[in-house]
Every structure is written in structure tokens, then in C-alpha cells.
N, C-alpha and C positions, 0 to 999 in steps of 0.2 A: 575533675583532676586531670591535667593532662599527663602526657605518656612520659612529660619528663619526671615528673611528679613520683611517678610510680616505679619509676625505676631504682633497684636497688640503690642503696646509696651507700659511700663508705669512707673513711677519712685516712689520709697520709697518716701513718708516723712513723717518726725518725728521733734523731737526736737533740735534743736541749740545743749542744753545745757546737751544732753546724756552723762554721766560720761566715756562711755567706743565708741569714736570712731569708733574701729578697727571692730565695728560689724556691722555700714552704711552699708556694700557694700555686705552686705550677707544676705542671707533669716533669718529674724528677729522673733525669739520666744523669746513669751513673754514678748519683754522689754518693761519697762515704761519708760511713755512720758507726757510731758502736755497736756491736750487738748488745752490751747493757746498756740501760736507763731511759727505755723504750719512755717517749713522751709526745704525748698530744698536739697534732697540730693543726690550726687551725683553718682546714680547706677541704672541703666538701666537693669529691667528685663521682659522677657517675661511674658504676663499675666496669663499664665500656670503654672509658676512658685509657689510655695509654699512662698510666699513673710510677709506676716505678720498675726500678731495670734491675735490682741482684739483690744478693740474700740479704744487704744492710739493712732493708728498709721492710713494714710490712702493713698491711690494714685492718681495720679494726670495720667491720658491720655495725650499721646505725641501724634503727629500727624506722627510721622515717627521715624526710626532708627537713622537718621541722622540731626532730626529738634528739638530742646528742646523747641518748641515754647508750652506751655503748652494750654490745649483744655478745659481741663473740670475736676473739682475733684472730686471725689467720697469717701465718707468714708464706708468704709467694712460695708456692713449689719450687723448688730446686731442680735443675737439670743441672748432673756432674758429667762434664766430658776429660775422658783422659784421654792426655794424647800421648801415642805411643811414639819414642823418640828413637833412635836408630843412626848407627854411625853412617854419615851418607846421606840426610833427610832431605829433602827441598821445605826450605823456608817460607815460602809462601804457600806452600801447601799446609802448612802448620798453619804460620799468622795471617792469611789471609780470614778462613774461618774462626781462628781466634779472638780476631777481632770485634767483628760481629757477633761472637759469643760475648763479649765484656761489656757491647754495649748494648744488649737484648734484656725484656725482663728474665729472672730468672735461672741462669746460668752462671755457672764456674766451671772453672779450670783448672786444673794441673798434670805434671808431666809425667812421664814413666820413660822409664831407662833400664838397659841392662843390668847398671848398676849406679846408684847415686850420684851425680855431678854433672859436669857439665859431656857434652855430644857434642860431635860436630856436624853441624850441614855439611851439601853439597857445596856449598859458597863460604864454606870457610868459618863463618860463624858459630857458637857454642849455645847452647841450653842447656839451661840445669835442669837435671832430671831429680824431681823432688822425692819420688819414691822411684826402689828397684822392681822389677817385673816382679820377682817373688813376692814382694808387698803387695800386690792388686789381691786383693779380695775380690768381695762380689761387686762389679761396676755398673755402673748405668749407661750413658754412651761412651763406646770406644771409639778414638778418630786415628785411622791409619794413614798416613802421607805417603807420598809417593819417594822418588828421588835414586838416584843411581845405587844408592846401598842398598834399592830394595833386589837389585841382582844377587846379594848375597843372599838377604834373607828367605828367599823362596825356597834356596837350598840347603835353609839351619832346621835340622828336625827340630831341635830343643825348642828353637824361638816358634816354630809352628805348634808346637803340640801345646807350648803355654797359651796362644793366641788362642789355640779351641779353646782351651781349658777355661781361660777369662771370658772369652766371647759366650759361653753354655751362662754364664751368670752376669751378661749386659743385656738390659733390655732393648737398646739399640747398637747397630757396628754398622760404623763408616769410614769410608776411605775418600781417599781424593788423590787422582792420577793414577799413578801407578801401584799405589797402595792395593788396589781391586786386584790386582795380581800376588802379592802375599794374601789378600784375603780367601783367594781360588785356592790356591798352593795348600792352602790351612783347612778346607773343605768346606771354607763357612758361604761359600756360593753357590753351591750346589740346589739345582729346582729354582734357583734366581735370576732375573735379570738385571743382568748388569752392565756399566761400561767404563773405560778408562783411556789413557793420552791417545788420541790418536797418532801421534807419531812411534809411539809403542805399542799401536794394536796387536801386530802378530804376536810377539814377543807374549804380552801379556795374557793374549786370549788362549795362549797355550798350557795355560792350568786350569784344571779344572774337568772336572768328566761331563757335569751336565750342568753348566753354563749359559744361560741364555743371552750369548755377548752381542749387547747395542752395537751396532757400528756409528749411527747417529743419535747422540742424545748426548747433550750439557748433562746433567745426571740423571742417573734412575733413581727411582725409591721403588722397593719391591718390598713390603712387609717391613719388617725391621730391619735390613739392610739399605742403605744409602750409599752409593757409590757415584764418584764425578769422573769427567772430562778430565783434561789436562792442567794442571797447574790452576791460572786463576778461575777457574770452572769451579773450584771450591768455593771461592765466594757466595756464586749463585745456589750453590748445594746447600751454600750453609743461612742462606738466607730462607729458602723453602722449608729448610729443617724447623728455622726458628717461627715459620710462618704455621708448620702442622703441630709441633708440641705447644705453641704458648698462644699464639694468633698473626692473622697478617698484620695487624697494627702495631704489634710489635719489632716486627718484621721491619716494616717500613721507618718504625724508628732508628732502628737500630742502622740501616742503610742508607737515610738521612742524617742521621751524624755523623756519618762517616764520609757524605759527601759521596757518595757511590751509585753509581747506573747499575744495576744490576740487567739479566735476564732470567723474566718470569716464566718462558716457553721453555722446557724443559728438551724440546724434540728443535731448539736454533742449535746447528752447528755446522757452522761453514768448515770448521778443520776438518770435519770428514769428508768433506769435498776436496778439500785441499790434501790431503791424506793418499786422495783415492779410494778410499774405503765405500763411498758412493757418486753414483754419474751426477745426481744432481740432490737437492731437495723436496724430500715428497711426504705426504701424509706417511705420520707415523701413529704406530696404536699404541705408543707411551702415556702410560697413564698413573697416575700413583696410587698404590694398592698399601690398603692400611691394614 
């Protein structure tokens, strides 16, 4: 028997009433499906395989290569990221990561707000905020952004004391830019390494008592904090995120459809040279610690 042979095996399913077919029999991004009228379909992939990206879809274990007797179904773990919105937010710090969460296996989204409706960015733009802060119950990942309103929030006790208060029941908390400075502020960095905009390093690395602040690093992962670089440095963040909770394969889809160069080195960052925060580029001992 060879090693293909032996390898678990497991079959798509999805919907009856998919519009388009011709895409059953292939590794499946992004499509929607119902959550009822789960139905059988006909495609047999290894479970190595990059087979499907969010909650619509799920598989079912076959007992062999050769036996469709079905075992046991499984629907894809779910990663929930909420993203915390805030009058002020940078946009791409949100949807750059968002992105790449919608077309990864396994993840959703939605927003959180002071209060229900729409926020505004930095750039003008609005987001609805689908639940208020008081709505978060216990979370799974929290994603903080960066963006000029976070000058306020470092100095709202309320909104800090909520952020510990949800952060003590997320199994992960990430930021991206400047966000890593409300997350100092709220105490949830403390004994962490971290880092944020180089162009707002000082500023930032001034919360926090014991702080271990990167000057050079795209982002850190320290335990279950995740904090980026500047602005589109979230991308990269959120692409490694999706590479440690689901796999690199996913990973790679997910930044293949999107058409994106990512970087995999967590220790490239020419802005802190350009920053001044370092004379040049040198080994660094970033590492990601799980």
C-alpha cells in the first residue's frame, strides 16, 4: 500500500444547491453554503490537503480509500476574531488582516464598538459595529488596530479596564501598529515582547512597566499576544497567525488569493532603520514562543 493509500482520507461537503458545480471536486475558497442540508460530495481528498476556508463547509472521515462508509463528521474549528473598532481607527489595519481572515480555513469575523453602528476611521470611512463592548462576552481572538484615536484611548480608564476585562477571557490578543500601545496602557503586555509603528515608537513604548519593546521586528508573537509593525505589517502578522493556529497551507492560500507578497521573516524591517531606531540590520533573537 503506498503512503498515499494510508493516508487519512476525508470528503468535502457542502450544499446541494451551490450555483456553481464545477468547483465540488476542488479545494474550495471561500464559497458559500448553508449551514442546513449538509449533502455529500463527490471528492475524495487527502487531509493534508488545503480543502476548505470557513464555517460553511465541513468533512466527514471515511474509513478508507476505497470504503465511502462515512465515520464521523467534523466541522473545521472556528477561530472568532473580534475586531475592536474605535473612533479614529486606521483602515488597513483592520482590513488588511481581515482579509486574509475571510479567505483562510476557519475563521470569522465581526466588529465591536462602543456602541452599535457605524465608526469612523482615520480616513473617513465608517464600520458597523455589530455588537457594543458591553456585548463581548468571553472571546477568542481579540484584534486591536492602531490609528490616531488610539491617542485617546490610552487615556479612557473605562475602555482600558473593559479591554483587561475581555482580554482575561480571549485565548489570543492582537494588535497591529499602534494598537500594541492601548494594549501596554491596559497592562495586557506586561513580561511580553512586543512591538509597534516605528514611526510611533517613542510615543508608544511609553506604556507599559515591563515591556520587552522590539525596536526591529515585522511582528512579535510572544505566548498569546501577537503584536505588528506599522500599518500594512498587519498583513504579515496576520498571515503567520493563520499559518500557527490552522497551518502554513492555509496560510499560503489564503495570500494566494489575495494576490499578496507577504514577509515570512519576522526580524525584516527596514523602517527601523529608517526610523533610526537601529544603525543597521542584525541578527535578531525573535522567535515565536507558543
Amino acid at each position: 500500500m503506498s503512503r498515499a493509500d494510508r493516508s487519512p482520507r476525508w470528503m468535502v461537503l457542502g450544499h446541494l444547491g451551490h450555483p456553481d458545480p464545477s468547483v465540488w471536486n476542488q479545494p474550495l475558497v471561500n464559497r458559500a453554503a448553508s449551514r442546513r442540508n449538509w449533502w455529500l460530495l463527490d471528492g475524495l481528498m487527502p487531509v493534508s490537503g488545503v480543502v476548505v476556508s470557513n464555517r460553511h463547509l465541513r468533512l466527514a472521515h471515511v474509513s478508507g480509500p476505497d470504503d465511502h462508509g462515512l465515520m464521523t463528521t467534523d466541522r473545521i474549528p472556528i477561530h472568532h476574531v473580534s475586531v475592536v473598532l474605535f473612533e479614529g481607527f486606521e483602515l488597513l489595519d483592520v482590513f488588511g488582516p481581515v482579509e486574509l481572515f475571510s479567505l483562510a480555513s476557519g475563521f470569522e469575523v465581526d466588529y465591536v464598538g462602543a456602541r452599535r453602528g457605524p465608526v469612523a476611521s482615520s480616513q473617513g470611512a465608517q464600520v458597523v459595529a455589530q455588537r457594543a463592548y458591553a456585548e463581548v462576552g468571553e472571546a477568542d481572538i481579540i484584534l486591536v488596530p492602531g490609528g490616531m484615536g488610539t491617542r485617546r484611548l490610552v487615556e479612557d480608564d473605562g475602555f482600558l479596564t473593559w479591554l483587561d476585562e475581555v482580554a482575561l477571557r480571549s485565548r489570543l490578543v492582537a494588535s497591529v501598529c499602534t494598537g500594541s500601545a492601548v494594549l501596554a496602557a491596559a497592562g495586557l503586555l506586561e513580561g511580553c515582547r512586543a512591538t509597534t509603528n516605528k514611526q510611533s515608537y517613542t510615543w508608544a513604548t511609553g506604556f507599559g512597566r515591563d515591556v520587552d519593546w522590539q525596536p526591529a521586528a515585522r511582528w512579535v508573537h510572544d505566548r498569546s499576544r501577537w503584536t505588528s509593525s506599522g500599518v500594512a505589517a498587519g498583513m504579515d502578522m496576520a498571515a503567520a497567525l493563520i499559518a500557527d493556529q490552522v497551518s502554513p497551507e492555509a496560510a499560503e492560500a489564503a495570500v494566494r488569493q489575495a494576490e499578496l507578497e507577504i514577509h515570512r521573516d519576522s526580524t525584516w524591517d527596514p523602517f527601523a532603520v529608517a526610523a533610526g531606531l537601529v544603525e543597521e540590520r542584525g541578527e535578531s533573537s525573535l522567535t515565536s514562543t507558543d
